[in-house]
Structure formats: structure tokens, C-alpha cells
TITORMI-133710 format. One record per residue (C-alpha): z, y, x; chain; residue in three letters. Coordinates in pm, whole numbers, plus 50000, padded with zeros to 5 digits. Each point is the difference from the previous one (the first is absolute). Layout:
LOZA;Z;Y;X;A;ALA
...
//
This chain:
LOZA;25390;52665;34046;A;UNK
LOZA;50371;49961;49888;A;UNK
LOZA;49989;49968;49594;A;UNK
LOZA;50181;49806;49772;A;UNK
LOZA;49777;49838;49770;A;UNK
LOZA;50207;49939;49618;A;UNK
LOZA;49849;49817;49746;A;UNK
LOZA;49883;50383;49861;A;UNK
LOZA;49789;50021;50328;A;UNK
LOZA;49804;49688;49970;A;UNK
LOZA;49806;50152;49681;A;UNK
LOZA;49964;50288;50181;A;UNK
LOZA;49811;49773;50296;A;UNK
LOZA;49832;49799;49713;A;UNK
LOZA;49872;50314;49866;A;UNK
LOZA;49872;50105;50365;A;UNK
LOZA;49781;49688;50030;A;UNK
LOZA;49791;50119;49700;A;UNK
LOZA;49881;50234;50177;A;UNK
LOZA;49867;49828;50254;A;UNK
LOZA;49668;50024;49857;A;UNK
LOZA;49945;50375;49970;A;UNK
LOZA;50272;50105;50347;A;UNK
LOZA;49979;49893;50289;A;UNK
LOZA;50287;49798;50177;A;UNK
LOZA;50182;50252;50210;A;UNK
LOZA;49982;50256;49691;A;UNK
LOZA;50158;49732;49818;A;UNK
LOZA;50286;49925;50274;A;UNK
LOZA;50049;50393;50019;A;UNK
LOZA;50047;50036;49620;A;UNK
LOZA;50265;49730;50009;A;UNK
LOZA;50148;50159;50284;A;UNK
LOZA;50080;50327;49795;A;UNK
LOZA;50099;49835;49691;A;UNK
LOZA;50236;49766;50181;A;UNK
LOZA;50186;50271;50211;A;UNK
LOZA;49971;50244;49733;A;UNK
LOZA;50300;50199;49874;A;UNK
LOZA;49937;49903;49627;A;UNK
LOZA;50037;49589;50114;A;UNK
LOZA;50395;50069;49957;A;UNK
LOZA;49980;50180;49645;A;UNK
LOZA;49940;49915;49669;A;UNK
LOZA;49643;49931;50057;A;UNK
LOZA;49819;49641;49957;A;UNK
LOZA;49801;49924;50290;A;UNK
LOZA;49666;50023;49840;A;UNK
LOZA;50149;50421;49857;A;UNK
LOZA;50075;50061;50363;A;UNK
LOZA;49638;49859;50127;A;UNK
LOZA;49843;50233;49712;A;UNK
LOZA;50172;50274;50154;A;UNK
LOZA;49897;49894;50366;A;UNK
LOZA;49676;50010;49931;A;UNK
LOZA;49953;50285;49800;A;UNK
LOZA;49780;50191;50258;A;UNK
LOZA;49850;49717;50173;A;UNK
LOZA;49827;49859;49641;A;UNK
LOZA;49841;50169;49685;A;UNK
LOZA;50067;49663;49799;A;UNK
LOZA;50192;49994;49729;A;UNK
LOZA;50160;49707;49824;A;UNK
LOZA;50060;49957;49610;A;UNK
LOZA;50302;49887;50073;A;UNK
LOZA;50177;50318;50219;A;UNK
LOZA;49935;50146;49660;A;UNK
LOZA;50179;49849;49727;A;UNK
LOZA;49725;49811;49902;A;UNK
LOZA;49922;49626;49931;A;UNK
LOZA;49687;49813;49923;A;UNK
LOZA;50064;49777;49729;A;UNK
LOZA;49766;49659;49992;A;UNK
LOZA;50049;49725;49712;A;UNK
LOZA;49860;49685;49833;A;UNK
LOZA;49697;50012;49782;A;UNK
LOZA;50229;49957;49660;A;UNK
LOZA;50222;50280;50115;A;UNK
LOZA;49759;50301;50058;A;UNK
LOZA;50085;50194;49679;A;UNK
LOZA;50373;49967;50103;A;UNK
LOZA;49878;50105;50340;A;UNK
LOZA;49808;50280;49855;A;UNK
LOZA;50290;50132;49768;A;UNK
LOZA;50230;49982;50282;A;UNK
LOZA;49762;50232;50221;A;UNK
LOZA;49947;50230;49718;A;UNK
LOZA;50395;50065;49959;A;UNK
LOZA;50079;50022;50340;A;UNK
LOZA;49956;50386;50055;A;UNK
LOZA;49685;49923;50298;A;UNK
LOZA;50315;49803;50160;A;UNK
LOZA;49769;49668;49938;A;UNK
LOZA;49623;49945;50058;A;UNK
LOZA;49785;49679;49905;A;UNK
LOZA;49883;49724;50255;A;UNK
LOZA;49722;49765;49854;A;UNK
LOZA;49948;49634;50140;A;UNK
LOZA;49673;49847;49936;A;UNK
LOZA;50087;49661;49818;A;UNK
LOZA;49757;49736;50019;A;UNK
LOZA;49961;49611;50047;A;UNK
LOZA;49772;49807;50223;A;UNK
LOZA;49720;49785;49812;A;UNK
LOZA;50135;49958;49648;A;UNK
LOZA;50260;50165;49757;A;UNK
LOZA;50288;49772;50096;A;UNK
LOZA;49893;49985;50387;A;UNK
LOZA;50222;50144;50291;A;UNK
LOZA;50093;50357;49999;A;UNK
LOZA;49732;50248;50231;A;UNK
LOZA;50236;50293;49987;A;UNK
LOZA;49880;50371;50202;A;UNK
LOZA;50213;50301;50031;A;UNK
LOZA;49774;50310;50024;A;UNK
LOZA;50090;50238;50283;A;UNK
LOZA;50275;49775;50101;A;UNK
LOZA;50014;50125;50334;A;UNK
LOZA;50138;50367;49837;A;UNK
LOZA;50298;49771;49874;A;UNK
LOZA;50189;50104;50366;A;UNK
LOZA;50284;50167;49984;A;UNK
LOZA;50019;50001;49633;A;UNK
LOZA;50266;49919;49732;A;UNK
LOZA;49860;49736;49785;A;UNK
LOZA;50080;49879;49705;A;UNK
LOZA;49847;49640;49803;A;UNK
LOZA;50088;49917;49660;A;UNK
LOZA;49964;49615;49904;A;UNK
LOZA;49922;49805;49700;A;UNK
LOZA;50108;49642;50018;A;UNK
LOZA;49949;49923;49681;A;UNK
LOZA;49792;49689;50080;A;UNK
LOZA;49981;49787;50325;A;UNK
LOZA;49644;50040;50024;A;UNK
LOZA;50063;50354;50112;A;UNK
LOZA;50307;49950;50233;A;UNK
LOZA;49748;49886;50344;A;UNK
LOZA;49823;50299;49978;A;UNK
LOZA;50268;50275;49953;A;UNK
LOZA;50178;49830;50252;A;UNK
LOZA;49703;50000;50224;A;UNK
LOZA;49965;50408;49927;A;UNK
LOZA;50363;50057;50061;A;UNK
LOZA;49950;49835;50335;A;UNK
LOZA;49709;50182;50080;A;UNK
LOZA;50152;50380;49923;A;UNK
LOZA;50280;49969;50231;A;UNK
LOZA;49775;49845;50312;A;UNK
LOZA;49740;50313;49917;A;UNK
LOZA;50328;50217;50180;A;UNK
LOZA;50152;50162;49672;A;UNK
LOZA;50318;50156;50112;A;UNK
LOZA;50214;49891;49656;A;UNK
LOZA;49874;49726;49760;A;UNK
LOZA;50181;49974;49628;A;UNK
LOZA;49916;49728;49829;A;UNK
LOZA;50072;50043;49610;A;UNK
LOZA;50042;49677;49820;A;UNK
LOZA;50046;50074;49651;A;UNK
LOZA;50070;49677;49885;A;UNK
LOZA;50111;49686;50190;A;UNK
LOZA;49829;49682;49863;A;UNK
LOZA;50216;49716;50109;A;UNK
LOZA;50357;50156;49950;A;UNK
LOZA;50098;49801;49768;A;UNK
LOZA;49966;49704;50208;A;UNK
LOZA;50260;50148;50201;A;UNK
LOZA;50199;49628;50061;A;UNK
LOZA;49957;49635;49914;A;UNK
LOZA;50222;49823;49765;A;UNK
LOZA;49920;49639;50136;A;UNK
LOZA;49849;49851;50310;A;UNK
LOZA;49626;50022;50002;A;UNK
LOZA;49985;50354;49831;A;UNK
LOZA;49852;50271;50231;A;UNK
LOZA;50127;50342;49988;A;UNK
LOZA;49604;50204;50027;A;UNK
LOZA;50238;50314;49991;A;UNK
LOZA;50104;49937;50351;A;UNK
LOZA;49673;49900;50144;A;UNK
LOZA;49793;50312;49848;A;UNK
LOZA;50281;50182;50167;A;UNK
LOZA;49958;49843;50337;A;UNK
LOZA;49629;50082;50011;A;UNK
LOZA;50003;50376;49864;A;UNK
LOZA;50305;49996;50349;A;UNK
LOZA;49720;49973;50213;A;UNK
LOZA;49835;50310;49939;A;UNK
LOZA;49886;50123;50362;A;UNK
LOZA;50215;50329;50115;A;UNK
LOZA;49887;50340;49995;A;UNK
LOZA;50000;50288;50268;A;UNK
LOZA;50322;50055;49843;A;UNK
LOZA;50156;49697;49974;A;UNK
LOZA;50024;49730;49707;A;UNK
LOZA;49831;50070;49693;A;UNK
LOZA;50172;50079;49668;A;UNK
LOZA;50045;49721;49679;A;UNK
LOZA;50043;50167;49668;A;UNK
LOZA;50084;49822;49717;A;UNK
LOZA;50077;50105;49634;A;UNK
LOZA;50236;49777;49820;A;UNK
LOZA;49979;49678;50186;A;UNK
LOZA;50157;49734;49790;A;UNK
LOZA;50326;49945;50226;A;UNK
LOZA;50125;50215;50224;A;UNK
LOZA;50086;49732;50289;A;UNK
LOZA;49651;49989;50044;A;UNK
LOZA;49977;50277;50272;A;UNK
LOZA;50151;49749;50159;A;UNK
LOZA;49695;49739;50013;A;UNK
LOZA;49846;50296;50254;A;UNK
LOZA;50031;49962;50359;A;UNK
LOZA;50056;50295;50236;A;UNK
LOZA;49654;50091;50095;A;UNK
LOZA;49968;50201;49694;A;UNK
LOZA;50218;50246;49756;A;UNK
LOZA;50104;49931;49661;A;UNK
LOZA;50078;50268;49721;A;UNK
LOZA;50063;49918;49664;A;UNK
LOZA;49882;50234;49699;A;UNK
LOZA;50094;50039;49660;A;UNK
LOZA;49730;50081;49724;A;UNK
LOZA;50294;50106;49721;A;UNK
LOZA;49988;50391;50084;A;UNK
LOZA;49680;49906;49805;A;UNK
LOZA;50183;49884;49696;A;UNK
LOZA;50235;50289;49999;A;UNK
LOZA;49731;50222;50031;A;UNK
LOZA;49852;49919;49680;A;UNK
LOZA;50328;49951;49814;A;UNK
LOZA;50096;50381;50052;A;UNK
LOZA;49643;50073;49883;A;UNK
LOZA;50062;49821;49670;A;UNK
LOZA;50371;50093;49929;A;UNK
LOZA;49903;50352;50010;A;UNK
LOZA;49759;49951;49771;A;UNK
LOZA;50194;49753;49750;A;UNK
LOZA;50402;50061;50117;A;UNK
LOZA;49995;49600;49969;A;UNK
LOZA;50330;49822;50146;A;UNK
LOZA;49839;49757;50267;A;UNK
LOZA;50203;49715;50095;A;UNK
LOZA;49913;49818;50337;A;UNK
LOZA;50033;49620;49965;A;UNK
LOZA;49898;49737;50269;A;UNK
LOZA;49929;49638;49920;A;UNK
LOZA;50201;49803;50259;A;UNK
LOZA;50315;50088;50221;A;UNK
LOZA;49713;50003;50333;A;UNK
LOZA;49796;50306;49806;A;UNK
LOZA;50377;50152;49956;A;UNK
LOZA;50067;49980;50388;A;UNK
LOZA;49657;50107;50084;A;UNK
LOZA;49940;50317;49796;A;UNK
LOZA;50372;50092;49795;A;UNK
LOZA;50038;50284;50270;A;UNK
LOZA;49661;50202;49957;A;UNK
LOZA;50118;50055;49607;A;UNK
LOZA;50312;50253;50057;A;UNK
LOZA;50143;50138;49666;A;UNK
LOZA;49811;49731;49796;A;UNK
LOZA;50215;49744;49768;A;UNK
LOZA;49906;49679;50139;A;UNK
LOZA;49959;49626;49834;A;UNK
LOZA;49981;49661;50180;A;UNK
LOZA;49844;49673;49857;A;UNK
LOZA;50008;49653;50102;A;UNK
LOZA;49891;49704;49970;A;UNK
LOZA;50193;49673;49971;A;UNK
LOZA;49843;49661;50037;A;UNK
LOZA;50066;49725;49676;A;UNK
LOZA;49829;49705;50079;A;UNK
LOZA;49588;50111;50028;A;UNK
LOZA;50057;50336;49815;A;UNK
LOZA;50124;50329;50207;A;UNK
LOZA;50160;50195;49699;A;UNK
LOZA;50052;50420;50072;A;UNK
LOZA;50328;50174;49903;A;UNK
LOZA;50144;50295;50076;A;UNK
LOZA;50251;50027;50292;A;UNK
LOZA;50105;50335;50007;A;UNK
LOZA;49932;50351;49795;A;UNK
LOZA;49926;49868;49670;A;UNK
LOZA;50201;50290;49835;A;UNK
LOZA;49685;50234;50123;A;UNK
LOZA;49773;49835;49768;A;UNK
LOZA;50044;50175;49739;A;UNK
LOZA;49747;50180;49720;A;UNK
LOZA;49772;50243;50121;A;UNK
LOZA;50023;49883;50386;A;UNK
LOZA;49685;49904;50210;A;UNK
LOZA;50089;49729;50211;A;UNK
LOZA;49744;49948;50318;A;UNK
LOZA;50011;49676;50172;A;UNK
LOZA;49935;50037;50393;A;UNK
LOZA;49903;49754;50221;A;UNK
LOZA;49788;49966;50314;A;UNK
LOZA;49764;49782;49893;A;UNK
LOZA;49837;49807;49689;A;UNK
LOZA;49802;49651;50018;A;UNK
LOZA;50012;49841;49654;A;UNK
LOZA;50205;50272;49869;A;UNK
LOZA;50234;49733;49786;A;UNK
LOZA;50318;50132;50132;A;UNK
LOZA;49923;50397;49900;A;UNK
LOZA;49918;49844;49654;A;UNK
LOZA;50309;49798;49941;A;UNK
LOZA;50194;50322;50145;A;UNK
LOZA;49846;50225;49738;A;UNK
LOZA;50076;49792;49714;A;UNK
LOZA;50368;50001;50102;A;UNK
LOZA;50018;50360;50038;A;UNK
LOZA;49820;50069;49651;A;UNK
LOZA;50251;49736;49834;A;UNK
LOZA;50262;50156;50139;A;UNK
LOZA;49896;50382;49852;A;UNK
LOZA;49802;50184;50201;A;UNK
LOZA;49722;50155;49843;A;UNK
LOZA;49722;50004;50271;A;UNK
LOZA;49904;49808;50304;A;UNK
LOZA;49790;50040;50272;A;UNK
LOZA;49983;49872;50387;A;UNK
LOZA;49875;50087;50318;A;UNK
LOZA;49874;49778;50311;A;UNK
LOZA;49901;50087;50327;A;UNK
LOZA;49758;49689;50056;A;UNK
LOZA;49816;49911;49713;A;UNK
LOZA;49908;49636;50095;A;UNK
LOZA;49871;49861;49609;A;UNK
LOZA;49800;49655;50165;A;UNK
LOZA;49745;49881;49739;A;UNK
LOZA;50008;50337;49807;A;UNK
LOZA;50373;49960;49899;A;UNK
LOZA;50044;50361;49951;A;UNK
LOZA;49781;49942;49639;A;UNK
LOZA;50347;49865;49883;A;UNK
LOZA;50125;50385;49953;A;UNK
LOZA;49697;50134;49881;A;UNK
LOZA;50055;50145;49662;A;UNK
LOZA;49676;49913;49899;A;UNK
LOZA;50077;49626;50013;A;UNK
LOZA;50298;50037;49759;A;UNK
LOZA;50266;49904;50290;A;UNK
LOZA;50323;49861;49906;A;UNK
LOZA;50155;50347;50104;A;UNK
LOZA;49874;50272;50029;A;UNK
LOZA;50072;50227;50322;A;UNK
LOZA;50017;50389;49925;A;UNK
LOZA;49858;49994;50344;A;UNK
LOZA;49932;49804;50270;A;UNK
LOZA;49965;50205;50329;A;UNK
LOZA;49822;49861;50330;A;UNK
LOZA;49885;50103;50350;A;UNK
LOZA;49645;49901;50179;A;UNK
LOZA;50124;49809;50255;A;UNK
LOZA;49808;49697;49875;A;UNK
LOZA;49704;50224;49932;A;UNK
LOZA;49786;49725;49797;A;UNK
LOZA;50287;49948;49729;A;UNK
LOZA;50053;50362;49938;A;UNK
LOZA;49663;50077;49970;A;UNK
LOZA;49971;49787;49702;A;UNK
LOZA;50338;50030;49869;A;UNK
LOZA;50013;50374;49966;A;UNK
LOZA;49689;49995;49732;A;UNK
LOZA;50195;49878;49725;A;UNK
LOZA;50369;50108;49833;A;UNK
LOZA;50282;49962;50124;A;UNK
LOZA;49924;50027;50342;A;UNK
LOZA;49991;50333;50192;A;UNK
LOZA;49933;49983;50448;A;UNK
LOZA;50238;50232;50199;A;UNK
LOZA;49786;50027;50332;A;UNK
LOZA;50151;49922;50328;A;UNK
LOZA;49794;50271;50138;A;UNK
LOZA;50239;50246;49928;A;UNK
LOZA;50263;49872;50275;A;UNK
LOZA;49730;49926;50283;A;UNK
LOZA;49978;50341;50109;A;UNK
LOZA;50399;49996;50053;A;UNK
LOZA;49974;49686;50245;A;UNK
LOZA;49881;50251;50226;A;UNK
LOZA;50248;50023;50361;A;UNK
LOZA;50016;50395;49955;A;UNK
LOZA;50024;50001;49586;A;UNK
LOZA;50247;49722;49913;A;UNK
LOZA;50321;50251;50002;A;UNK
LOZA;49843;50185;49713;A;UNK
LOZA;50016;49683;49757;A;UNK
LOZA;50323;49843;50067;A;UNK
LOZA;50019;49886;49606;A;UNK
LOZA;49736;49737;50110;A;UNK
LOZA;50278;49825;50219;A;UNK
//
């Protein structure tokens, strides 16, 4: 047989083999045969489109994945995003459960089961992580591992927040940059039917991390500030408030400055003198004026010192309201308590808007004033392959 395998073809032949369980072997050669010397093999068609179509009258199987639809699997903390996500998807997302357990004790190796894994073939899958702690990393990695070898024909792995981005480069000799290693093991995620499985991140710290990946995998980088602008339009047609967008640090300009079109924009920063790190204004202080509601955006907050030291410049310099929004809110040790209005906090935020990608923070935070969660559910069910052209604001 004269046929010219591409790199296309060798899914299609991966695919094949899983059937070698319920076909025999010359039904199998025969159906590769067809779908090799097929007319649709020099169209528009993937390979595993073009083997749906080849075997249309030769199986009554169906796969979740000729339809639109993908399975969506995640890690114990993120099941309500998981759950939100499925419920706004328009049937375009169902839920996947993992059984979660340990050997012997609590804090024993993970014993991880995936019911009806073997259904997984020929399905798009989708896994959204929580690394929030390192004590959950081994076993999300050993699930992710596990879903592409079960024969899923697309695997998109969600990471909502990226734990060791800041450590993104070392400073002196004997640092080590965790950023880059977490990046080298999520690059060995096995391949699907399809090819290499899909990294999504939202907001990583600095962009040149995309970098730390290796080729056996594809990285896409996500924005969560269609969030933010979301809920600003819902609250300036209520109040008719002038919002001003301001960003901490000349890195929060370059990463975000372009997502706020037709907003007046203000830039701190922050100059060393000797052990202090004093904030100023470096450009747009005529916007802070009376009236104006400045909101501070960054990626993400640890300590939160900076966002305070910016808000007391802005305040002192006229505006009349301030509030700030973070993708990742971090708060070690309970830090987030420090803009709680119950605690009397040296200023006082207007509001102070977060996502869930570090589900145990936002859980607690969004109890108390002046904290308020914008899910990252809402944007899952765009990362689909055949739905991201409707939401091109989330670029």
C-alpha cells in the first residue's frame, strides 16, 4: 500500500490501535485503508474528522468529542468552579469526577481512580488545576498523566494560577528559579490522539515564562481583566462614576495598559531610599481629581503593602475613591485581613475585586467587606477549540 503517512495520520493510526480490543485486525487495517486514501485526507479535515467520516457505516459509536463537546475533570478545591463552568456552557461542557484518596493515612501517597476511564477515547478533555499548595501538585500531575494515556483525543489543561512565577530568575548564585522547574515537569505531559496537550494560564506573573516550556506541549496565555471590565460597566451604569485605571508598577503597565481602551490611565512607582521603597506618581496625576474612582490593577497580591502605599498616594493627590483588582489573590498568613474594613485598615478600599484561582483564599476573603470574587468560570467555557472566536475580548 502506497500512502504517505503526515504527522495528521499517525493519530489517525494511534486511534486505530484502540480498537484493537473490540475489531479485529484486518477490520482495523481496512478502516485505515479508507481513511488514508480517502478523498477528504487532502481537505480541510483533521485526520481524526476524516476517520469519523470513514467509519460512519462501519460503527454506531459515537464520540463526545465529534460533537462539540468536552468533559471537563478538576482538582478537589476547584469543583464549584468546575461546576459553574459546566452550568454556563450551553451543554457545550459536561463534568468528569476523579475519586481522590490517599493510601494508609491523611498525608499518605495519592490512590487516585478515574471512573469509566476507558469512555475517555476519543474525547476532548479538559482538567482544571489548583496549585495552590505543593502537597497537591504529585497528584494532579499524576491525573493529568493518566487522562491523556486513557486515549483522549485533546487534553486542556487550565491552570488558573501559576504558583512559582514569581520566582521567575535568580538575582545571585545559589538562588533557584522553581518557575522554570514546575514548568519543565507540567512539559512532560504524555501526548494525546491528537497531538500535544494544551497549557492555559491566566495572568502568569511574566510573560517570558512561556518560554520555561519545552516543545512537547502548547502554551496559551489568558487574561482574567474582561472580568474587571465586566463589572465596571455594571456599576457605571448604575452610578455614572468616572473610573480611572491605575497600575502600581511600570511591569503591571506593560502587562495589562492595552485591555483598558478609552480609560484615562495612571502609573506609580516606586523608588528605593536606603531600606524604604517610597510610591509617587509617574504619569496621569492630572486625572485624580474630585469625584474620580481610581482602581489599582495588578496581577497578583502577597502582602498587599504596595496596593496600600499606592492608594494613599492617589487619595493625597485628590481622588475621591479607591479600589483594586487582582487576578491571584495570594494573602500568606491571612494578609488579606489588612483591607478588611472591619479591622479599621489604614485605607480603606471602595472595593477590592478577586478571582478563585487560589480557591482557599477567596473562599474566606469574600465573607467580609471589601472583597467581592469574579469567578473564572465564566471564561472556561470559551477555552473551548470550536468557541474561542466568539470571545476574542478575553485575548
Amino acid at each position: 500500500m502506497k500512502a504517505r503517512l503526515v504527522a495528521g495520520d499517525l493519530a489517525v493510526t494511534a486511534g486505530l490501535l484502540s480498537f484493537a480490543e473490540t475489531k479485529d485486525a484486518a477490520d482495523c487495517l481496512e478502516t485505515l485503508q479508507m481513511a488514508l486514501r480517502s478523498p477528504s485526507r487532502v481537505s480541510d479535515a483533521t485526520p481524526m474528522e476524516s476517520l469519523s467520516r470513514d467509519m460512519s457505516g462501519r460503527s454506531q459509536r459515537s464520540y463526545p468529542g465529534d460533537s462539540g463537546v468536552s468533559t471537563v475533570f478538576f482538582a478537589p478545591e476547584m469543583r464549584k468552579v468546575a461546576e459553574d463552568a459546566v452550568a454556563q456552557s450551553q451543554g457545550h461542557l459536561v463534568l468528569g469526577e476523579i475519586n481522590w484518596a490517599r493510601f494508609d493515612t491523611t498525608n499518605g501517597w495519592p490512590n487516585l481512580f478515574i471512573p469509566n476511564a476507558s469512555d475517555l477515547q476519543f474525547h476532548d478533555v479538559m482538567f482544571i488545576c489548583c496549585f495552590h499548595s505543593p502537597l497537591v501538585v504529585f497528584e494532579q500531575l499524576s491525573a493529568l498523566y493518566a487522562l491523556a494515556r486513557y486515549g483522549a483525543r485533546s487534553l486542556k489543561i487550565v491552570v488558573p494560577f501559576f504558583p512559582t512565577g514569581t520566582m521567575e530568575r535568580i538575582d545571585r548564585v545559589g538562588e533557584v528559579a522553581t518557575a522554570a522547574t514546575l514548568a519543565s515537569i507540567l512539559s512532560i505531559v504524555p501526548h494525546c490522539l491528537s497531538g500535544p496537550a494544551q497549557l492555559v494560564f491566566f495572568d502568569i506573573h511574566a510573560l517570558q515564562e512561556q518560554f520555561y516550556f519545552t516543545d512537547n506541549v502548547i502554551v496559551q496565555l489568558k487574561n482574567c481583566t474582561h472580568l474587571l471590565k465586566q463589572r465596571l460597566r455594571e456599576i457605571q451604569a448604575k452610578t455614572y462614576e468616572k473610573v480611572v485605571i491605575c497600575f502600581p508598577d511600570d511591569g503591571a503597565y506593560k502587562r495589562f495598559h492595552t485591555n483598558f481602551p478609552g480609560f484615562e490611565i495612571v502609573v506609580c512607582q516606586k523608588i528605593r531610599q536606603g531600606k524604604e521603597r517610597i510610591v509617587s506618581i509617574r504619569d496621569g496625576k492630572e486625572f485624580l481629581t474630585k469625584g474620580v474612582h481610581v482602581i489599582i490593577v495588578d496581577d497578583l497580591v502577597k502582602s498587599g503593602g504596595t496596593l496600600i502605599e499606592c492608594a494613599k498616594v492617589i487619595l493625597t493627590e485628590g481622588a475621591s475613591f479607591v479600589s483594586c483588582y487582582v487576578t491571584h489573590a495570594v494573602f500568606p498568613n491571612g494578609e488579606w485581613t489588612r483591607f478588611w474594613h472591619k479591622s479599621d485598615p489604614v485605607v480603606k478600599f471602595s472595593n477590592f475585586w478577586i478571582t478563585d484561582s487560589v480557591p482557599p483564599v477567596a473562599e474566606q476573603a469574600k465573607q467580609h467587606t471589601p472583597f467581592e470574587v469574579l469567578s473564572v468560570a465564566t471564561l472556561i467555557p470559551y477555552l473551548r477549540r470550536d468557541y474561542w472566536a466568539d470571545f476574542k475580548a478575553f485575548d
